[in-house]
N, C-alpha and C positions, 0 to 999 in steps of 0.2 A: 292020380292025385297030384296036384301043383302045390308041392311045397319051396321053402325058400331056397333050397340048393339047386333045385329043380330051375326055378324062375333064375335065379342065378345063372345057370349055366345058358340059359337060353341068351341071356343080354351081355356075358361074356363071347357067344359066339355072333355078337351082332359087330364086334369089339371093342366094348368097353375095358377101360383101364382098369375102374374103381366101381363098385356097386356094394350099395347097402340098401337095409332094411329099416322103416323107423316106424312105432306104434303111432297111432293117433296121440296116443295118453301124451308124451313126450312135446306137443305143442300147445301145451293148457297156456304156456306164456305168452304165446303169439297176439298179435293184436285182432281182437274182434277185427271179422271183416276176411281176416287173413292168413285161418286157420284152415288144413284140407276139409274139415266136414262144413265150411262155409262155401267150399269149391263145390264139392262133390258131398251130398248127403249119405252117402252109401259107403265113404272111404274108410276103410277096417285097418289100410298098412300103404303107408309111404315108400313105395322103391326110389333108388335114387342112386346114379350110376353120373359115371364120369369120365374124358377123354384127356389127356395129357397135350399141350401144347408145342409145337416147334420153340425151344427155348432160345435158341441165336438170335431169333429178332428182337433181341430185348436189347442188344448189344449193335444194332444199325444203326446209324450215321442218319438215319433217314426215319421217318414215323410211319410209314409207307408200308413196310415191311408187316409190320409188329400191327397193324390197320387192316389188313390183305388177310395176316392170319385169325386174326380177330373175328370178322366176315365169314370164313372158310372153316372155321371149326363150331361156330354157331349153330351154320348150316348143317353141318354133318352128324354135329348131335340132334336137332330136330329132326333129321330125314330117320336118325337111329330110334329115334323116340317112337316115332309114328311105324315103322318099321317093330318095334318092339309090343307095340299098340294092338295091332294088327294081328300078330302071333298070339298073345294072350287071348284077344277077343272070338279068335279061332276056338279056342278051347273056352271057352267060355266062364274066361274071366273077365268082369265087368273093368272099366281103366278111365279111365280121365288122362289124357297129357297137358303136362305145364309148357310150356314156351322155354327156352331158356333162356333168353333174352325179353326184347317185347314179340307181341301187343302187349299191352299193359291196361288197365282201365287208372288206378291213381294215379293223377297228377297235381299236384300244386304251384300255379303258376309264377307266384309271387315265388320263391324258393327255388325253385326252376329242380320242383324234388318227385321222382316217380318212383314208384314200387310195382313190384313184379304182385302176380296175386295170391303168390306164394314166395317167402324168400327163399330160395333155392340153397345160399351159402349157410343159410339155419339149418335149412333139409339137410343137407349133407352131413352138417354137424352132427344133428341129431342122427340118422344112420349110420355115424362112427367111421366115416371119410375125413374126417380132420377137424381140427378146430379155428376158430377165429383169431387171427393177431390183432396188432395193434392198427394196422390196418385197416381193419375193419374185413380183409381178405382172408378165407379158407384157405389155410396152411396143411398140407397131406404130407404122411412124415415120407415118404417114395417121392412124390412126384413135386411138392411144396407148394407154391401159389400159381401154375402152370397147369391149371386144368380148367377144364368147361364142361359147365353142370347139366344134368337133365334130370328130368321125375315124372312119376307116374302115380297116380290116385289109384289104388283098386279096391274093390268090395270083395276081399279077402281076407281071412287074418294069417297074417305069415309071422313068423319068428323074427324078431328084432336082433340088429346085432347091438355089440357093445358100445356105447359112445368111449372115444377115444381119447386114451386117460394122460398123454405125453405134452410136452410142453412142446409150444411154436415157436415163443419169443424170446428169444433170451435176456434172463431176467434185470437187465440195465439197459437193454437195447432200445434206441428212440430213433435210429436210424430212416424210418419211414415218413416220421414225423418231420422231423429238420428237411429232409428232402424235398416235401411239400411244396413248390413256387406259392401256394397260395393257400396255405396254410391251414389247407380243407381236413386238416386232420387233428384231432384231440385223444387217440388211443382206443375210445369206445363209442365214436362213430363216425361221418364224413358227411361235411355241408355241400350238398350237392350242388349249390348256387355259387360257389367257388371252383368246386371240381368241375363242373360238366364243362363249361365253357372250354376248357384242355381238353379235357377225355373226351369230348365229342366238337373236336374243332369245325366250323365250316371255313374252307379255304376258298378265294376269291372265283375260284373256280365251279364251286359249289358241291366238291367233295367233302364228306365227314370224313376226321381223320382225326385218331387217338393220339392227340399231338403228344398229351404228358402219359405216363405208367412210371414214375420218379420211383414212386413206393412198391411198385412190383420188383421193379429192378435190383435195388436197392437190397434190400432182404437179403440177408446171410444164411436163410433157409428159401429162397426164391425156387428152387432148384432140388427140393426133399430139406430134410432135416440133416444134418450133418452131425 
């Protein structure tokens, strides 16, 4: 019998940093369109686990760095995803994987604004991996805004953990915000027709590269909750 410590311990030795659990109930808010049983009709319980990031690059002279790991840990949570996929599907638990990144199918071009077909930084929320700052960025009280996300749909019901009840931000802090070059931030979300342009530079070379992360940086809890 595959219960949650059980499926836990399997995606802990895949090595994951952070795994939780989240009910279906818990996305009633989500947007039509963009909720698991709009993925997956059969989805019963949202897992949803996490990787910790190399933190120094946050602090290079170069955007290169912090670009390079960006890329490299995308990847190795999708290969963990499918990898974790694979083992449930073995025992014959039905799964869906999410991307952690793209493909994507929404896009709006006018707004230059795409969405994942699930939010991920919601999933995790909801799972009880952290909560949202002003950022608009999953804040983890261990690890802080330095991690990258993964999820799995199954046609199981598994026990839910706790959503997580500590505070991100500290309570005067706008330090995210003022940081901004372009001002993509308002506290409770981020105009991606401002942000993308930096976050995903094309350089004359025709490499993408995460020219800005101001607001990653930045964070007095970048790095756990202190």
């Amino acid at each position: 019998m595959y219960n949650a410590k059980r499926i836990k311990e399997i995606i802990y030795s895949f090595g994951a940093d952070l795994c939780g659990i989240a009910s279906i109930d818990r996305f009633q808010d989500a947007p039509e369109g963009f909720k698991p049983g709009d993925i997956y009709e059969k989805t019963k319980s949202v897992i949803v686990f996490a990787l910790k990031l190399p933190a120094e690059s946050l602090f290079a002279n170069s955007c290169v760095p912090y670009t390079h790991i960006n890329s490299l840990i995308a990847q190795k949570v999708d290969r963990m995803t499918f990898k974790i996929s694979y083992q449930l599907d073995e025992n014959n638990i039905k799964n869906v994987i999410i991307p952690t990144d793209d493909p994507y199918e929404y896009w709006d071009k006018e707004n230059l604004t795409g969405k994942g077909i699930l939010s991920l930084k919601h999933a995790a929320w909801l799972a009880g991996l952290g909560k949202l700052g002003r950022s608009t960025l999953l804040i983890n009280n261990k690890y802080g805004n330095m991690i990258q996300i993964g999820a799995l749909l199954v046609n199981i019901e598994l026990e839910p953990d706790e959503v997580a009840d500590y505070e991100v931000c500290p309570p005067d802090c706008t330090l995210c915000l003022e940081s901004c070059p372009v001002s993509a931030l308002n506290g409770e979300t981020v105009k991606q027709k401002l942000c993308r342009p930096l976050s995903n530079y094309q350089n004359e070379r025709g490499f993408i590269l995460k020219k800005c992360f101001a607001c990653r940086k930045v964070c007095p809890n970048s790095l756990g909750i202190k």
